[in-house]
Backbone as CSV, one residue per row, in Angstrom:
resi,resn,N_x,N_y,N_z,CA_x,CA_y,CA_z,C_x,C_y,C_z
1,UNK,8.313,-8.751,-12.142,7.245,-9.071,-11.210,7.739,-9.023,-9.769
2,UNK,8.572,-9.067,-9.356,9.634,-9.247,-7.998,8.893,-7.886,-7.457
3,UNK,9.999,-6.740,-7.784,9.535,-5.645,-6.994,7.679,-5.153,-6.890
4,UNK,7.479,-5.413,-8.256,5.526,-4.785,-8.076,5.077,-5.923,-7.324
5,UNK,5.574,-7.460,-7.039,4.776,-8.386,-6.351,5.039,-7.986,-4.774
6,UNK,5.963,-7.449,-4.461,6.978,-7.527,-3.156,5.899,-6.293,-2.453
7,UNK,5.855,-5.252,-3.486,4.953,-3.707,-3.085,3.114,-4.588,-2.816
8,UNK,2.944,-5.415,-3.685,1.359,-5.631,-3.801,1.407,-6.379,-2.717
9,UNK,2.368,-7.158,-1.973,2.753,-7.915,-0.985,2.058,-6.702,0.357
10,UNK,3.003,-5.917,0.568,3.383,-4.703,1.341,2.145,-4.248,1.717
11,UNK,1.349,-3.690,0.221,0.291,-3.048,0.853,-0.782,-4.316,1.307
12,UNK,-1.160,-5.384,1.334,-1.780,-6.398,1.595,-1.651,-6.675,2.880
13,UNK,-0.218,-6.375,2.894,-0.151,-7.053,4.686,0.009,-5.565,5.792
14,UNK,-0.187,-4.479,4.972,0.075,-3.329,5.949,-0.549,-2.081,5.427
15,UNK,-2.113,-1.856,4.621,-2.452,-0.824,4.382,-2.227,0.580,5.038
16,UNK,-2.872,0.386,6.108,-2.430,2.072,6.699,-0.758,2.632,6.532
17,UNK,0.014,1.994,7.016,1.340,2.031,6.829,1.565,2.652,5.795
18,UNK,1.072,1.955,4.664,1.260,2.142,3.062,0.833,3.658,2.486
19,UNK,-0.450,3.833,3.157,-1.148,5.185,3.325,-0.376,6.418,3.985
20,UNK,-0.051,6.385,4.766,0.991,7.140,5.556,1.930,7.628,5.167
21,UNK,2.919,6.625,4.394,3.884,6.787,3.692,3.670,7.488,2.803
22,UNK,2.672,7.301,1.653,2.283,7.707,0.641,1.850,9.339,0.705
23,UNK,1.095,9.427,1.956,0.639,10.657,1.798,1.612,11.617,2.760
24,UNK,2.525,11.192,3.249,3.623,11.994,3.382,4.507,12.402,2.603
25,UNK,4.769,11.086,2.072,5.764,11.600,0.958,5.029,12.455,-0.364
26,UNK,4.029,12.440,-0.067,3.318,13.738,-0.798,3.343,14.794,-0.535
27,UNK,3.102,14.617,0.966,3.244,16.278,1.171,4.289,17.026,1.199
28,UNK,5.421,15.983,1.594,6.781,16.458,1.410,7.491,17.365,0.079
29,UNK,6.889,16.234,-1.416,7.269,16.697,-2.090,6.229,18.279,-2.275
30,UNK,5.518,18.286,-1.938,4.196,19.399,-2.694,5.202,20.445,-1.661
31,UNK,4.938,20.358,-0.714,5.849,21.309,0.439,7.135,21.918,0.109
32,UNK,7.834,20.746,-0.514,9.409,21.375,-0.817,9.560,21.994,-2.783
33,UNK,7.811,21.997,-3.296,8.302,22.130,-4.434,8.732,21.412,-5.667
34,UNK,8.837,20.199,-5.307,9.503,19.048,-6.262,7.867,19.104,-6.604
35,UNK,6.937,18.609,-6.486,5.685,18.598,-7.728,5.133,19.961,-7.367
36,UNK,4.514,20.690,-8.417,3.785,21.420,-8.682,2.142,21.422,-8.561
37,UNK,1.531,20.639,-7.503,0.345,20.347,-7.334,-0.500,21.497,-6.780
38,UNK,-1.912,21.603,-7.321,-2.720,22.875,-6.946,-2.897,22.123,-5.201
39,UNK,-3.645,22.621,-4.288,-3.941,21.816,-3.534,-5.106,21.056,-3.108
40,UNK,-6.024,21.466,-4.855,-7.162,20.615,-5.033,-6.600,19.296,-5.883
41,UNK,-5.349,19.091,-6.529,-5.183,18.137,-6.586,-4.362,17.175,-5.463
42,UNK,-3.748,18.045,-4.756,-3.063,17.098,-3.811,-4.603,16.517,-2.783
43,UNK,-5.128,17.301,-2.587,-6.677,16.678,-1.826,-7.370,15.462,-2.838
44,UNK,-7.391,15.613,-4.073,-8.078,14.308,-4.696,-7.188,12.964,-4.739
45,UNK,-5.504,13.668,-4.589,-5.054,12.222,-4.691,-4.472,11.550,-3.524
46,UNK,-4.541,12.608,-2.394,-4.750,11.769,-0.819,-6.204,11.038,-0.810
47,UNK,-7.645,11.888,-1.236,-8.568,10.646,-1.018,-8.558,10.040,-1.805
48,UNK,-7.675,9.840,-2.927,-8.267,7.966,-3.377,-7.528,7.037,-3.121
49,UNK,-6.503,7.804,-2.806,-5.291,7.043,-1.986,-5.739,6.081,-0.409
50,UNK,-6.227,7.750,0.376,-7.280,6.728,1.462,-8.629,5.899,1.109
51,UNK,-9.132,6.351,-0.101,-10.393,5.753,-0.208,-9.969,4.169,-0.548
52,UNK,-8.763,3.955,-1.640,-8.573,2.338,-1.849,-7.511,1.931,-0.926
53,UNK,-6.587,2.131,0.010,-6.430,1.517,1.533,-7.242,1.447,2.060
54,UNK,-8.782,2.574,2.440,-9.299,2.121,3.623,-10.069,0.796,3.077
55,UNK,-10.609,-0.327,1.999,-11.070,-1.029,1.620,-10.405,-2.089,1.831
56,UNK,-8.964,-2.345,1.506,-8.094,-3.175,2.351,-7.880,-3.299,3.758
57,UNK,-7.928,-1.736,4.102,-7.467,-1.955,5.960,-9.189,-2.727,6.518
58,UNK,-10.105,-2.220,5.848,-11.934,-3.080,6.352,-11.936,-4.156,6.448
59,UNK,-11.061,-4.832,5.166,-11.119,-6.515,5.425,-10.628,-7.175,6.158
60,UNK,-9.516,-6.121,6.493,-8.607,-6.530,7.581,-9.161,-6.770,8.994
61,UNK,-9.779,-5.769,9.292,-10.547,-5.322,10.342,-12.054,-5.986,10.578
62,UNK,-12.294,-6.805,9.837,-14.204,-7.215,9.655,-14.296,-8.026,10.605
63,UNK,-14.697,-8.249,11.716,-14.771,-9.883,11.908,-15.253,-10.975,11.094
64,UNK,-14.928,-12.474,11.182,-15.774,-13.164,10.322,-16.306,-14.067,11.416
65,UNK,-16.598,-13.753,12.133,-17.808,-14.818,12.841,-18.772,-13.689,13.364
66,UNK,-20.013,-14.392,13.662,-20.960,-13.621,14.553,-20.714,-13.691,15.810
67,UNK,-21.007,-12.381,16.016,-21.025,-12.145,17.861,-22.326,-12.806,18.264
68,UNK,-22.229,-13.730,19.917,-23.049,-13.918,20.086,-23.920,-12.934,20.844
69,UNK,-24.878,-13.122,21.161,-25.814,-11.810,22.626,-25.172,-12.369,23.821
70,UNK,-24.895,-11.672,24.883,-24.495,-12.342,26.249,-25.788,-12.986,27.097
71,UNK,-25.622,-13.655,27.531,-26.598,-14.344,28.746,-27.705,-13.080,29.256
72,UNK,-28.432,-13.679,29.609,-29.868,-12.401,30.102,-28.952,-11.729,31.717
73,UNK,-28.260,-12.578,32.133,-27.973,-11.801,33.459,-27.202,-10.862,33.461
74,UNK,-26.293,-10.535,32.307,-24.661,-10.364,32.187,-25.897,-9.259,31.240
75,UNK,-26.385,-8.918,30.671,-27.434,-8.093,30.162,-27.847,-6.829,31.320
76,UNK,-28.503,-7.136,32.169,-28.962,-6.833,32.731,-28.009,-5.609,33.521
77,UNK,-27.038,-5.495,33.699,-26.005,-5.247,35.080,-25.544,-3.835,34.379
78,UNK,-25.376,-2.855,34.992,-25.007,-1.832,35.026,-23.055,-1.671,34.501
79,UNK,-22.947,-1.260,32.963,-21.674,-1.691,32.277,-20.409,-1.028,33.556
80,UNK,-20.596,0.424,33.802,-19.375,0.599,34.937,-19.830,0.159,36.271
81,UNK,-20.626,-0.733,37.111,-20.655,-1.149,38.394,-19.584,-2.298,38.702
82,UNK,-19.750,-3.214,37.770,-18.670,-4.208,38.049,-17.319,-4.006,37.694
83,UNK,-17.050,-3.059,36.842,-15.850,-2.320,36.557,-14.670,-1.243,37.336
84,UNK,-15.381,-1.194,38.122,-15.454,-0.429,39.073,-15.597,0.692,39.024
85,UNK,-16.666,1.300,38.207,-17.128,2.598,38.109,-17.679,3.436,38.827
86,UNK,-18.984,4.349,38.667,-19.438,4.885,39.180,-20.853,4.300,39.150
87,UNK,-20.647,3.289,38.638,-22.199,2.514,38.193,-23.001,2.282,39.935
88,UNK,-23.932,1.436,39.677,-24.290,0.812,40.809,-23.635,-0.279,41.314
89,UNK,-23.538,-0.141,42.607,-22.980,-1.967,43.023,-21.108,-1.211,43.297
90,UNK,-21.041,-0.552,42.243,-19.364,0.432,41.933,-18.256,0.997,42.974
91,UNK,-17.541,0.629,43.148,-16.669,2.168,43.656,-15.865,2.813,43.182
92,UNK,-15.757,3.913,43.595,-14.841,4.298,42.621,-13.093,3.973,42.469
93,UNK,-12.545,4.080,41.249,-11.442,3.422,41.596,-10.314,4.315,42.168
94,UNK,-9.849,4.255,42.883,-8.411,4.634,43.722,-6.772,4.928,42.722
95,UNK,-6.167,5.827,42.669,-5.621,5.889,41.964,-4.340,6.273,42.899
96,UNK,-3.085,5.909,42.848,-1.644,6.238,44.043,-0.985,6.867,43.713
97,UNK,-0.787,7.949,43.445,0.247,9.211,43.314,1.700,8.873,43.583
98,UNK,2.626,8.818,42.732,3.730,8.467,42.747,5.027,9.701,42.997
99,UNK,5.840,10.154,43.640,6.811,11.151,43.311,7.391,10.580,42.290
100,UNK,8.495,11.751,40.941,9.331,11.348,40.400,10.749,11.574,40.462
101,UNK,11.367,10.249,40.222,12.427,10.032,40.591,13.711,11.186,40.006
102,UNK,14.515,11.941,41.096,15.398,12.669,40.394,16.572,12.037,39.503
103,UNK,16.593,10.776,39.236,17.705,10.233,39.199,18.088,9.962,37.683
């Protein structure tokens, strides 16, 4: 139970990671020859591979509270003006050109 608990550990606390790995080291082997995969099977077993990580990485990712609505005023206001966009109210933002250093 050690090592399969340690892996069920792994992917729990780091799906994508887990995914990554997995489907590299797939392609690696399909690439160098070590499996013999058509590349309609290497395509079915990258998506179920992503299909049951991405169900772990969702929960990960869900929020669990509700968002509230913002205030009617904070509603109202043009999203890039106070940002300093191009919105209304806006300017635009200034950006300082740096030389780089030869050193």
């Amino acid at each position: 139970m050690g090592t399969f608990g340690a892996l069920t550990r792994l992917i729990r606390r780091e799906p994508v990671t887990v995914q990554a790995c997995v489907q590299a080291t797939l392609a690696l082997l399909v690439g160098f020859g070590a499996v013999r995969w058509t590349s309609e099977q290497v395509g079915l077993v990258m998506g179920a591979v992503a299909a049951f990580l991405a169900l772990l990485t969702r929960a990960k990712v869900t929020p669990t509270r509700t968002i509230q609505a913002a205030p009617p005023g904070d509603r109202d206001q043009d999203a890039a003006g106070p940002a300093g966009g191009s919105g209304a109210g806006g300017t635009a933002p200034t950006v300082e050109a740096k030389p780089l250093s030869a050193g």
